[in-house]
C-alpha positions as YAML, in Angstrom:
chain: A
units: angstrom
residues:
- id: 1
  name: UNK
  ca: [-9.76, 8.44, 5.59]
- id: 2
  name: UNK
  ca: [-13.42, 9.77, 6.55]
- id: 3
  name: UNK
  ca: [-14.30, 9.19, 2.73]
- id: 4
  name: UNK
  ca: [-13.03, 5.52, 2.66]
- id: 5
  name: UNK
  ca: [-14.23, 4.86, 5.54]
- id: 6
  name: UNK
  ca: [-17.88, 6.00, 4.24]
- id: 7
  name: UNK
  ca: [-17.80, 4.28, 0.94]
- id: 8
  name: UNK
  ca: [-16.86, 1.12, 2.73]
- id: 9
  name: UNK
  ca: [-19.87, 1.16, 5.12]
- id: 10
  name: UNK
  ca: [-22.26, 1.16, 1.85]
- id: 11
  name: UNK
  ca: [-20.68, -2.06, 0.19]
- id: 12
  name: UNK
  ca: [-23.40, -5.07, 0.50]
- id: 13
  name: UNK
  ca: [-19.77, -7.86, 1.44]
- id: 14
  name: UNK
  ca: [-17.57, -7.69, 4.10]
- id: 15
  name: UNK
  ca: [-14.85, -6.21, 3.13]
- id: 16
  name: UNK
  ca: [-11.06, -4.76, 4.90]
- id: 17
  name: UNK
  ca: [-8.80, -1.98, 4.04]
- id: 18
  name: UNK
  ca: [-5.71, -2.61, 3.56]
- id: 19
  name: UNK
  ca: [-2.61, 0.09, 3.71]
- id: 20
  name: UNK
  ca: [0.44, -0.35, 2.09]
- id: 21
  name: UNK
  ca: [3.24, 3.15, 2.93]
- id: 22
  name: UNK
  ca: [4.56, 4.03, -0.43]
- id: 23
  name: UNK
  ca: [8.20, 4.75, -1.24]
- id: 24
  name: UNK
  ca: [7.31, 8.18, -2.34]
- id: 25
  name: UNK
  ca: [5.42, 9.57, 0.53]
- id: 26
  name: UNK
  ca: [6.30, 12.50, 2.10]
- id: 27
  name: UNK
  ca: [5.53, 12.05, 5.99]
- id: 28
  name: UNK
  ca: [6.45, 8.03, 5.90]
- id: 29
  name: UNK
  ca: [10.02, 8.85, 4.87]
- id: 30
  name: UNK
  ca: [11.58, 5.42, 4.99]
- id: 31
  name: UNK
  ca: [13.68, 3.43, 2.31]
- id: 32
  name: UNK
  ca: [12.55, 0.00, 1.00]
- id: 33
  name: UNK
  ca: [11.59, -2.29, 3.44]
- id: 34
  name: UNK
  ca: [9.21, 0.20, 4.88]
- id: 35
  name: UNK
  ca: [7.65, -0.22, 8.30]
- id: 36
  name: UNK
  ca: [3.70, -0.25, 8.73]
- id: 37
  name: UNK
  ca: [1.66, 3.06, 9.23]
- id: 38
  name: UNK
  ca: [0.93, 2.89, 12.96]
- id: 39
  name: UNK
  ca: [-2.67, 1.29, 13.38]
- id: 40
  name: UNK
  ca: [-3.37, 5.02, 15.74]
- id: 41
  name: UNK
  ca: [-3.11, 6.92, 12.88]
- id: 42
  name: UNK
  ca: [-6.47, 5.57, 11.48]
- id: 43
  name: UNK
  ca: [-9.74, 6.54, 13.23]
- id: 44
  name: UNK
  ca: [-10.89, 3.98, 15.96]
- id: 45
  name: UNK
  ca: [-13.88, 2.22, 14.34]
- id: 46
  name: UNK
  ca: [-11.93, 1.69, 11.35]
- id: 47
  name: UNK
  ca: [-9.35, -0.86, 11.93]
- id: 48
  name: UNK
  ca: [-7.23, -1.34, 8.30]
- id: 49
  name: UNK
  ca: [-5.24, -3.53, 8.20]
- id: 50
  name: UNK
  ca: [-1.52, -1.67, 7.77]
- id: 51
  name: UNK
  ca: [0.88, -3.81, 6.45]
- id: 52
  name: UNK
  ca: [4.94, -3.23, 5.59]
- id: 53
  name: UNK
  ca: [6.21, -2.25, 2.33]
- id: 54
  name: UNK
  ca: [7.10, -5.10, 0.73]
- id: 55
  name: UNK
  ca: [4.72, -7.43, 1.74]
- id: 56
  name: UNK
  ca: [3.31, -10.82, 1.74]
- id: 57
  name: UNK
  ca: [-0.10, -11.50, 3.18]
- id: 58
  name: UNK
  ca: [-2.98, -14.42, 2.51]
- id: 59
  name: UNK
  ca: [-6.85, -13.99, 2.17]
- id: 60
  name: UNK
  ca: [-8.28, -17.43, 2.64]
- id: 61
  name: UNK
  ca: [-6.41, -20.03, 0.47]
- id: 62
  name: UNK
  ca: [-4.87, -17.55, -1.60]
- id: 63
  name: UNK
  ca: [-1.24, -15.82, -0.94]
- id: 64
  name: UNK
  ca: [-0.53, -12.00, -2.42]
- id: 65
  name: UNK
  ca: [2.91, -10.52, -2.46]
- id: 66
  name: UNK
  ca: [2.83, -6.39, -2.52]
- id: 67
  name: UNK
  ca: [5.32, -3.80, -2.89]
- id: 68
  name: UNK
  ca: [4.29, -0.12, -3.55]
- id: 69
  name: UNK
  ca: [6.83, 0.16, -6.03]
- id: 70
  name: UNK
  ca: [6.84, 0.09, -9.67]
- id: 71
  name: UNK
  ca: [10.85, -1.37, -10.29]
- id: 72
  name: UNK
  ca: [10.36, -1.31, -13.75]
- id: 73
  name: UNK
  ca: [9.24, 2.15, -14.68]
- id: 74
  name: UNK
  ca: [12.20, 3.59, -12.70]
- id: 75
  name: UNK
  ca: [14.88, 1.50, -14.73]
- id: 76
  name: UNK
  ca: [13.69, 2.46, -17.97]
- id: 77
  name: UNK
  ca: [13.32, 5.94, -16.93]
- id: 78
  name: UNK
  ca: [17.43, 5.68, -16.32]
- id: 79
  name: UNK
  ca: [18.41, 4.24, -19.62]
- id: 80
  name: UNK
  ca: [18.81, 6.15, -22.11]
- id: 81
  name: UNK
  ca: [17.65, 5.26, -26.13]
- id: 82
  name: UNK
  ca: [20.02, 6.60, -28.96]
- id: 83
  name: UNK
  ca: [17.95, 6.96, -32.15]
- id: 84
  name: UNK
  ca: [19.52, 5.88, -35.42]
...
């Protein structure tokens, strides 16, 4: 977090961190819905923004929808292809 938190300082815009847990952490062993990392986990003069797994959130005008999951990928890796 020391690294982010230095190659943020440098940027020229304002600019937040956000933290989304990921299904496939080790020490945030929850299933899907997740909770949010506890905000006293991060160092003090950082402040991220930690935000449940799935998510929806807004930045100005505009409205993002997260999940640190990748559906997809996991249901094609559990189907299986006979070749002919």
């Amino acid at each position: 977090m020391e690294y982010i938190k230095s190659e943020l300082s440098v940027l020229k815009v304002k600019t937040k961190l956000i933290v989304v847990p990921s299904a496939r952490e080790i020490h945030h062993m929850n299933p899907l819905p997740q909770p949010a990392f506890s905000a006293s986990q991060f160092p003090k003069d950082m402040e991220p923004v930690v935000l449940a797994n799935p998510q929806m959130f807004r930045v100005n005008e505009m409205t993002f929808g997260v999940i640190n999951a990748d559906v997809v990928k996991d249901l094609c890796a559990s189907t299986h292809n006979k070749g002919l």
